[in-house]
Structure formats: C-alpha cells, structure tokens
SEPAVEX-169183 format. One record per residue (C-alpha): residue in three letters; x, y, z; residue number from 1. Coordinates in steps of 0.05 Angstrom, whole numbers. Layout:
BEGIN
Ala;X;Y;Z;NUM;
...
//
This chain:
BEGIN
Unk;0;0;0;1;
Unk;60;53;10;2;
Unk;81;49;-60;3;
Unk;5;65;-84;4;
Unk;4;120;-29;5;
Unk;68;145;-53;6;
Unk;48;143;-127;7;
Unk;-11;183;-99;8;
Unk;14;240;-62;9;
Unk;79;249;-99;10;
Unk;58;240;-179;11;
Unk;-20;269;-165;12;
Unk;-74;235;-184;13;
Unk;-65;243;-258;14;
Unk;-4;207;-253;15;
Unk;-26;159;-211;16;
Unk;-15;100;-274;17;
Unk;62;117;-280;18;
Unk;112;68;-259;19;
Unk;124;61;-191;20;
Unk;198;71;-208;21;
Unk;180;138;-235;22;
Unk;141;151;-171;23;
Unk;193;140;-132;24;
Unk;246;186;-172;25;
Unk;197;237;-165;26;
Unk;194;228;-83;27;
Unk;266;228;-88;28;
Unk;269;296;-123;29;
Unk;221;331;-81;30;
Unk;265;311;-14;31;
Unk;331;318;-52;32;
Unk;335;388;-23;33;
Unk;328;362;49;34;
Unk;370;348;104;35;
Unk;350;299;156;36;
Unk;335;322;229;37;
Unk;330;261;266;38;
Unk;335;190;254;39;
Unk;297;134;284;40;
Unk;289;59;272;41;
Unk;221;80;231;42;
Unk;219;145;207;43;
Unk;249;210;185;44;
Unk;235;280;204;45;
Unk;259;328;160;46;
Unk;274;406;144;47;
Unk;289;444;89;48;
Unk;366;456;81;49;
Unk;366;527;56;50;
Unk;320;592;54;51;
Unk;281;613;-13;52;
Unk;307;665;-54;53;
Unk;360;708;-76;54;
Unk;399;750;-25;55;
Unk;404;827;-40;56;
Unk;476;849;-39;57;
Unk;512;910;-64;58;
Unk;509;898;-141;59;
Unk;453;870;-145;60;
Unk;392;910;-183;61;
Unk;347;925;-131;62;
Unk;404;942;-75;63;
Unk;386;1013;-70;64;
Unk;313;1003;-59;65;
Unk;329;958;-2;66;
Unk;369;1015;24;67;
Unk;316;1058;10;68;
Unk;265;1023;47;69;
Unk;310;1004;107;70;
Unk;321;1082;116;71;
Unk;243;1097;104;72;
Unk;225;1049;154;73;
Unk;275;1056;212;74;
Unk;246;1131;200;75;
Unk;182;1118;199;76;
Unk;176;1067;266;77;
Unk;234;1106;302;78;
Unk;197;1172;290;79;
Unk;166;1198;362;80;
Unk;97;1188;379;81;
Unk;52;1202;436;82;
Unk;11;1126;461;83;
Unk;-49;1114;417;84;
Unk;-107;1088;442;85;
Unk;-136;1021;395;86;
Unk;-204;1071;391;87;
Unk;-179;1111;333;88;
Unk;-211;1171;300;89;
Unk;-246;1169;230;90;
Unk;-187;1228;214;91;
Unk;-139;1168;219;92;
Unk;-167;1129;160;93;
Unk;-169;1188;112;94;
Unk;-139;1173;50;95;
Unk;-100;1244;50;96;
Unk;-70;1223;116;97;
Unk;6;1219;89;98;
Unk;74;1238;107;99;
Unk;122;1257;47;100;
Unk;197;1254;75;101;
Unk;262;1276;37;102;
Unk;323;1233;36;103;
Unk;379;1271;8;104;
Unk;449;1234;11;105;
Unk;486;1291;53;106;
Unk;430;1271;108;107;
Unk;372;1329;134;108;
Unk;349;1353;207;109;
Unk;312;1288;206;110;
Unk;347;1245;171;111;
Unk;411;1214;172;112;
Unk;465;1217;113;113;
Unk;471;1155;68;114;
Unk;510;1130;3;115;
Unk;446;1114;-42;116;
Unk;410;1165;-93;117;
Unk;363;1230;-60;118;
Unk;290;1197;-51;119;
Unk;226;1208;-24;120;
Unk;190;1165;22;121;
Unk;118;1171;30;122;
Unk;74;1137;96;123;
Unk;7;1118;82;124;
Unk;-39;1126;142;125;
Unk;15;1120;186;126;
Unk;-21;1130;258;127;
Unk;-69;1071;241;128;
Unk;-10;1021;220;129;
Unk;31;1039;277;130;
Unk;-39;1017;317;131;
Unk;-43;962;284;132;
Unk;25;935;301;133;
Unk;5;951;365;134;
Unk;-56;907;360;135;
Unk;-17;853;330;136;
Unk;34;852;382;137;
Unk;94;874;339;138;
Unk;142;897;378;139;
Unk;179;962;345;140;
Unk;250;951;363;141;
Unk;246;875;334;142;
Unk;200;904;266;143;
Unk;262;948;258;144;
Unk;315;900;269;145;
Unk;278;843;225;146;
Unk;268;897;172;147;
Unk;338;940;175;148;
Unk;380;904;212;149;
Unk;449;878;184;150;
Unk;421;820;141;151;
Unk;396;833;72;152;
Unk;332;828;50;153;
Unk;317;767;-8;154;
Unk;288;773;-67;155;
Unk;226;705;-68;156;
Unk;204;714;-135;157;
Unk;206;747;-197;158;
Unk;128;786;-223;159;
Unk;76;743;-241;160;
Unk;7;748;-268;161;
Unk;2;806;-210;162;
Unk;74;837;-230;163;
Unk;84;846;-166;164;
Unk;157;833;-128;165;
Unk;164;790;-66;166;
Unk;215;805;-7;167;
Unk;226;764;58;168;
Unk;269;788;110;169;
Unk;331;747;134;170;
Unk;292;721;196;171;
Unk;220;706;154;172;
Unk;170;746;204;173;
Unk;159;797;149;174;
Unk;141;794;73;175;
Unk;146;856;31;176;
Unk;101;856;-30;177;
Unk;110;914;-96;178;
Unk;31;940;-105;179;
Unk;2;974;-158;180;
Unk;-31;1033;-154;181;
Unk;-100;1010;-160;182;
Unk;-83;957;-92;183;
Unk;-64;1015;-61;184;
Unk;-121;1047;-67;185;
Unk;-173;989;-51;186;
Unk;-124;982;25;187;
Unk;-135;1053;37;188;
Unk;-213;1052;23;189;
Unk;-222;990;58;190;
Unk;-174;1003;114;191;
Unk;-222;1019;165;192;
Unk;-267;961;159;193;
Unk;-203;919;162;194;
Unk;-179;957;225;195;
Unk;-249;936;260;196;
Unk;-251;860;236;197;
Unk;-179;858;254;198;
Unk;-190;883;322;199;
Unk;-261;843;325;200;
Unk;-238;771;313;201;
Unk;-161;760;340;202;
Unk;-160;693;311;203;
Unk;-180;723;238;204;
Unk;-143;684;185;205;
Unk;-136;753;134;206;
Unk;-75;781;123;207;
Unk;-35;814;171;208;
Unk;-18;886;139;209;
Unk;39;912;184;210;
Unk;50;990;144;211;
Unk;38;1015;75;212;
Unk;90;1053;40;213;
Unk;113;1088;-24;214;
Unk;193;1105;-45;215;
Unk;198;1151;-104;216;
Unk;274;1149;-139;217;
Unk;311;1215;-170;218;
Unk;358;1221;-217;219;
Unk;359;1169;-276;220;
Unk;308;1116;-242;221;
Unk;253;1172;-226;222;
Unk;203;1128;-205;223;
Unk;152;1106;-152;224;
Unk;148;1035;-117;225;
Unk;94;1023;-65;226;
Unk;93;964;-18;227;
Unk;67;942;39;228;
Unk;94;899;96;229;
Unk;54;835;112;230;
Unk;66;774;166;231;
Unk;92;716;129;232;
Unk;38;662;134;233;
Unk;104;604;143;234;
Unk;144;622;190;235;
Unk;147;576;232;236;
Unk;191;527;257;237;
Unk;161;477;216;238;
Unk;180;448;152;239;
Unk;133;453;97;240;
Unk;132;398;56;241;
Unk;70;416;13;242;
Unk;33;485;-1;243;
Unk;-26;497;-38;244;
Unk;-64;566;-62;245;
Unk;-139;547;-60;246;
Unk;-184;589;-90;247;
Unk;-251;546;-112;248;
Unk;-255;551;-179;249;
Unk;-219;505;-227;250;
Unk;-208;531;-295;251;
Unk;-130;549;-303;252;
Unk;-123;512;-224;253;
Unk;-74;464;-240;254;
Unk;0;471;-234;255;
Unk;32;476;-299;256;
Unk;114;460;-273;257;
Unk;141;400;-305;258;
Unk;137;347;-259;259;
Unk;204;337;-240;260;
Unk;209;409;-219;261;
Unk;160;405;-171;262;
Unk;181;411;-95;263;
Unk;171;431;-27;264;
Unk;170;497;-45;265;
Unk;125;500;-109;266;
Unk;58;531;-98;267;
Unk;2;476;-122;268;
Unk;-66;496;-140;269;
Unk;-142;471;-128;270;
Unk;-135;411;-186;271;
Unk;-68;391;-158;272;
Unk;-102;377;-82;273;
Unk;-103;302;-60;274;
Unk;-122;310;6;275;
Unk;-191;319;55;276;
Unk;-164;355;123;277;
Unk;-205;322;182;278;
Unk;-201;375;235;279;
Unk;-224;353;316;280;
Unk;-283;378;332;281;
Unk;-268;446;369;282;
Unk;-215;456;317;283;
Unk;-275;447;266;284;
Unk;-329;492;292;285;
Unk;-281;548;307;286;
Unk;-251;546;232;287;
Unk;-319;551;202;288;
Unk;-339;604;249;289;
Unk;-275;638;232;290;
Unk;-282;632;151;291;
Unk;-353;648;156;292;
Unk;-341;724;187;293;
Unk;-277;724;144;294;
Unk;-308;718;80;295;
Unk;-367;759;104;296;
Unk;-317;822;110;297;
Unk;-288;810;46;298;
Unk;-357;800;3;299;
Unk;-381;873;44;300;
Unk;-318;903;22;301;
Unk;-330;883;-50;302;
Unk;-267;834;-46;303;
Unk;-259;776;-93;304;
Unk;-201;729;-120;305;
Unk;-177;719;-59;306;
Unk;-147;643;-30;307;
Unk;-135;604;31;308;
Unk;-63;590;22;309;
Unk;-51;513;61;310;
Unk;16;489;85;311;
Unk;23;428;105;312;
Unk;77;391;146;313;
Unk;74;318;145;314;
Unk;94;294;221;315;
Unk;130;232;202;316;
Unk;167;205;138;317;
Unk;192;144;116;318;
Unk;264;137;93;319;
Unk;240;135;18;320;
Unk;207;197;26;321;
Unk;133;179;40;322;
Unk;96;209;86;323;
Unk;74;148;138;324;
Unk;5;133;141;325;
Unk;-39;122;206;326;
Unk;-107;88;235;327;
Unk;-96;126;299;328;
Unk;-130;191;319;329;
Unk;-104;254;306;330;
Unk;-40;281;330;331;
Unk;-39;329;389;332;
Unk;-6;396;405;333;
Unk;-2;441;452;334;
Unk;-61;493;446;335;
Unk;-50;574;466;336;
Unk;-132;573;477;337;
Unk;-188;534;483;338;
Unk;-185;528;405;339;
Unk;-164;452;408;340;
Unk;-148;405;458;341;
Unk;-102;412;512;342;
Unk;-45;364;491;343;
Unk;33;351;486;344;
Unk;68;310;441;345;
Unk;140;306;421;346;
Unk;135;322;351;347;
Unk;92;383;354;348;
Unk;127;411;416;349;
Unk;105;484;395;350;
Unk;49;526;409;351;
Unk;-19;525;360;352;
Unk;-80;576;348;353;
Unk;-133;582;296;354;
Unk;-84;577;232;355;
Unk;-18;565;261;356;
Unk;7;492;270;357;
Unk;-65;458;273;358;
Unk;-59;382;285;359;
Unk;-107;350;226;360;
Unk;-107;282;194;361;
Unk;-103;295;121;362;
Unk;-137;237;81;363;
Unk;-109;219;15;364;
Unk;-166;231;-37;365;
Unk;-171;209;-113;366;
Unk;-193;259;-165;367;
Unk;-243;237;-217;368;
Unk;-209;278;-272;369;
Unk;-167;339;-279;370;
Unk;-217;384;-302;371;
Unk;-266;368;-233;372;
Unk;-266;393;-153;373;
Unk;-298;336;-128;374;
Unk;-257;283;-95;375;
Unk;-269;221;-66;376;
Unk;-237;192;5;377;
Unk;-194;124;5;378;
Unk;-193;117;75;379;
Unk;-109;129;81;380;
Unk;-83;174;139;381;
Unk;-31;222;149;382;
Unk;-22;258;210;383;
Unk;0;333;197;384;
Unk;5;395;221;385;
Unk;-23;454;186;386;
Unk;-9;528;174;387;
Unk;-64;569;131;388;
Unk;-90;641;121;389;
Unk;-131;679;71;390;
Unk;-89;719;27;391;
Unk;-87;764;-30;392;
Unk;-147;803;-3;393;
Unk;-134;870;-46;394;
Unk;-178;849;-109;395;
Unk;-237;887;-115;396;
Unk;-289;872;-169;397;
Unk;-266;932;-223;398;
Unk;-276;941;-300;399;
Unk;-217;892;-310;400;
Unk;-252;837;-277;401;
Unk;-312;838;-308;402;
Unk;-287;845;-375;403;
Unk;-247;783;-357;404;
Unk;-308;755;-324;405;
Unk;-350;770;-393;406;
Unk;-290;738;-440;407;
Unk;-284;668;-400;408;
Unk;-357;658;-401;409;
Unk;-353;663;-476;410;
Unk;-297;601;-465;411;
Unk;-306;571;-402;412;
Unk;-359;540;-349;413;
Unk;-374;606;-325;414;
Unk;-379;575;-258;415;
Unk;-300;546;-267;416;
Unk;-277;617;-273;417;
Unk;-240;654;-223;418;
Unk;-265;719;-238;419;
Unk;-331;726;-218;420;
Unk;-382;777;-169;421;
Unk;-363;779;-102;422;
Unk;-420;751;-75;423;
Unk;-412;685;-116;424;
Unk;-341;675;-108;425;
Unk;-356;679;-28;426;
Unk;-404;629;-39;427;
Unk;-362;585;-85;428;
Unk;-302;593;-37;429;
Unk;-341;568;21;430;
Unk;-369;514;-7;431;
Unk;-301;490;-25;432;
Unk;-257;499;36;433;
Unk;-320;468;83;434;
Unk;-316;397;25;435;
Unk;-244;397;35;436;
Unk;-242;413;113;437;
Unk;-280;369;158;438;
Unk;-298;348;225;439;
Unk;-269;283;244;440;
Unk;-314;237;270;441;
Unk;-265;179;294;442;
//
C-alpha cells in the first residue's frame, strides 16, 4: 500500500498509472533538497536545508531600494509618537492622511546621511498602521531589526500574473510585496473596515498588513514603488513539505511545472489537491466560524479572487520519502486557547492557534479527472500539522474583472472561472474549503 500511497501524493492523481519507479524518482526529487533532522528505527523527520530566494547584496539591481526602504522604515517606526489608544478617529483612516519625507544623501534635520541616490518616502496612514502593530503585538524595536538590521533582505520571486515583487526578511517574520496603484487604493478605502474586523476577531485568518509605503527614486530611475509589509503566513519552525493556493474555482487551477520540478517549495493549485483535512471537533467549529465572518468582511468590502493559502507539514516520513500513514487519531499539540485540545506530544512541541500549526489528519483523496473539484476519500491517513490564512485580499471587483469575467464565459464554465461577483465567489469559496475541511468523526 506505501508504494500506491506514494504514487498518490507524490505524482497526483493524474499520474497515478506511471511506474512506480518513476514515482519514486519523483519522491526522491522533491526531498533531494532536504537534510535529515533526526533519525529513528522507523521514520524521518525532515527540514528544508536552505531559505528561498536570492539575497540582495551590493550589485545587485534592486540594492538601492532595499536601502531605501531600510532608511524609510527605521524613519518611519523610530519617528516619536505620543501612546495611541486602539479607539482611533475616522481622521486616521483618511486617504489624505500621508507623510512625504526627503532623503537627500548629505543627510537632513531628520534624517541621517547615506551613500544611495536623494529619494522620497511617503507613509500611508501612518497612525493607524503603527496601531495596528500595536494590536498585532509587533514589537517596534524587533520590526526594525527584522526589517533594517544587518542581514539583507531576499528577493522570493520574480512578477507574475500580479507583477508584483516578493521580499522576505533574513529572519522570515515579514514579507514585503510591490503593489500597484490601483491595490493601493482598494487598502486605503477599505482600511477601516479591516482595522475593526482585525480588532473584532483575534483569531481572523486575513492578512496581517503591518504598514503601507511608497519610495519615489531621483535622478535616472525617477520612479515610484509602493509596498506594503505583511506577516509571512510560514514562518514557523516547521517544515513545509507541501503548499497549496486554494481558491474554488478550477479553470486554469492546476500547476503547470514539469513534474520533475516540482518541490517543497512550489505553490500547487485547487486541481493539484489530494487530500480531505479532518479537523477535531473544536478545531472544526471554530474554523468555520472563523471563515464564515472572514469571507463575510471580504464580500461587504467588494473583495474577490482571494485564496486560503494551506501548508502542510507531514509529522513523520519514511526513509524513501513517503509520508507514513496512520489508523490512529489525530495528532496532538499544545493549544495557546481553548481552540483545540489541551495536549503535548513530542513532535509538535510548539504552540498552535486558529491557523498556526493545527494538528489534522489529512486523508489521501482520488480525483475523478483533472478538469473536476470533487474528490473522493480512500480511507489512508496522514497525520499533519497545518499552517493556513486567507491571502491576497486587495482584489476588488473593477472594469478589469468583469471584462475578464464576460471573456471566459464566452470560453469557459462560467462557474469554473475565477473571476466572478463577489458575492458568488464567497459562496463558491465556502463551499469548497467546508468539502475539503471536515470534522473528524473517529
């Protein structure tokens, strides 16, 4: 049975008819980049040997923007300011509510002297995202040293469909994502709302948004890059051994790496899933609670084409690289609430909440065809720990999206389509993530 389970979560279900020898070179490759972190008689824990990406040192092409970003934010969270209470005015949230700051190399009255190009640095509401790393708990001498300390920042991807850039600091607490304009402008109008839901629901599984900023280059480069600063969903001390982006809809939802470039740290889609999540029973009702108010915000705010973004870190492998399979009930963890049950256990010796290192039993599934959601259960067991949030929550319903809406119906299943009203992709979205998250019943 290990070599079919093998076959099944390391070829996918469309490749469930290759050789078994092809199977396992394909476990082989996805491990290769692994190093072992303890040994026993039956089974092997392991870690990822290295960090994604590509570090940012002098020479490379976006070295001065790091440097200009370091220096905008050490300005921006070392700047005085009086306490702030969490009950914030409706002044805060107004979109003209910006600082403009000049960076000139030979330093200014507020600024200190540094070898890049003169720039400008722009904060966007900057009294509300210094309360919300307040509400989050961020403290701002470890936000500064995570951001500007003496390691680099690294560069996680090049732009995609979104064309957006992707930094991680050296430590991984903090991702820093390029935004268009238009993104900007759907956080600032919806920034209120988000401050109250945030505040509302501690155990909401949005995005953290941690400050929103703009640098604007002189000289030959003369132009603007906006970011903001977001909490990076992994970091933990965890190894994830699978991801997956989940959105609901399944036309262009299917990974399209060859298959021997597939890894640990490829991002999987909604066709490539082979597993149903059984979740105990407080762990259950508190996730669907939690995804229910979640995707209520988002549907009021007009949000759509947003995903639930899954890691997933199989507890024990075997020394050919399969993760081992289990009749026994679901692993337990220490809890930080009364969101699971109270529990230790030697593999999951850290702390869990709603979203962060949930103990699950993920059951292998077998698709019925590539082009279909539906799944159906084969009774196998893996016992995992899980890491998941909703991200990519700046998509509002514009002209773009219904004109893309309009041209895939033409095509498509209009119901297969990502881009649809935000009402319907709420609904879609639900009805997904509640089929493949379920209350175990063992």
């Amino acid at each position: 049975m290990n070599k079919k389970l093998s076959s099944i979560i390391k070829a996918g279900e469309s490749k469930v008819k290759k050789s078994q020898a092809g199977v396992k070179k394909r476990a082989n490759s996805i491990f290769a980049a692994m190093s072992v972190a303890h040994v026993d008689d039956d089974d092997i824990i392991v870690k990822p040997s290295k960090m994604q990406g590509e570090t940012i040192s002098k020479g490379h092409k976006n070295y001065e923007l790091m440097l200009n970003l370091q220096l905008g934010i050490r300005h921006s969270v070392g700047r005085p300011a009086p306490a702030t209470s969490l009950d914030l005015r409706d002044t805060a949230f107004n979109p003209k509510e910006k600082i403009w700051t000049r960076f000139p190399p030979q330093g200014s009255k507020h600024t200190p002297p540094h070898q890049s190009s003169a720039f400008k640095w722009k904060d966007y509401c900057p009294l509300v995202f210094r309360t919300l790393r307040k509400l989050f708990k961020v403290d701002p001498a470890d936000y500064m040293i995570s951001i500007c300390g003496d390691d680099a920042l690294r560069v996680l991807s090049s732009p995609g469909k979104s064309g957006s850039f992707f930094y991680s600091t050296n430590d991984d607490k903090y991702m820093i994502k390029t935004m268009k304009k238009s993104e900007v402008k759907v956080l600032i109008r919806m920034l209120q709302a988000y401050y109250n839901h945030v505040r509302a629901f501690e155990n909401t599984l949005v995005t953290k948004f941690f400050g929103l900023h703009c640098v604007k280059m002189t000289g030959h480069a003369h132009k603007k890059v906006r970011f903001v600063i977001m909490g990076n969903l992994f970091c933990t001390k965890y190894a994830i051994h699978r991801r997956f982006d989940l959105k609901g809809s399944s036309q262009g939802r299917l990974t399209d790496k060859p298959e021997s470039e597939i890894d640990s740290t490829t991002t999987l889609k909604d066709l490539d899933l082979n597993f149903i999540f059984r979740l105990q029973k407080s762990w259950f009702q508190e996730f669907s609670r939690q995804v229910d108010r979640d995707c209520d915000f988002l549907e009021q705010e007009r949000i759509m084409d947003y995903s639930l973004l899954v890691g997933i870190h199989f507890i024990q492998i075997s020394r050919t690289g399969e993760p081992l399979t289990t009749e026994a009930s679901i692993s337990q963890v220490q809890t930080s609430s009364g969101d699971g049950d109270q529990a230790s256990g030697e593999a999951a010796p850290e702390l869990s909440r709603l979203g962060i290192n949930m103990p699950a039993q993920a059951e292998l599934a077998m698709r019925r065809n590539d082009c279909e959601l539906a799944m159906e259960p084969m009774g196998e067991y893996c016992d995992v720990i899980l890491i998941l949030g909703i991200i990519d929550i700046l998509q509002d319903y514009d002209i773009s999206k219904k004109l893309e809406h309009a041209y895939k119906s033409f095509h498509y299943d209009p119901s297969s389509i990502s881009a649809v009203d935000p009402s319907q992709y709420s609904r879609r979205f639900r009805d997904f993530i509640f089929r493949i998250f379920t209350q175990d019943t063992t």
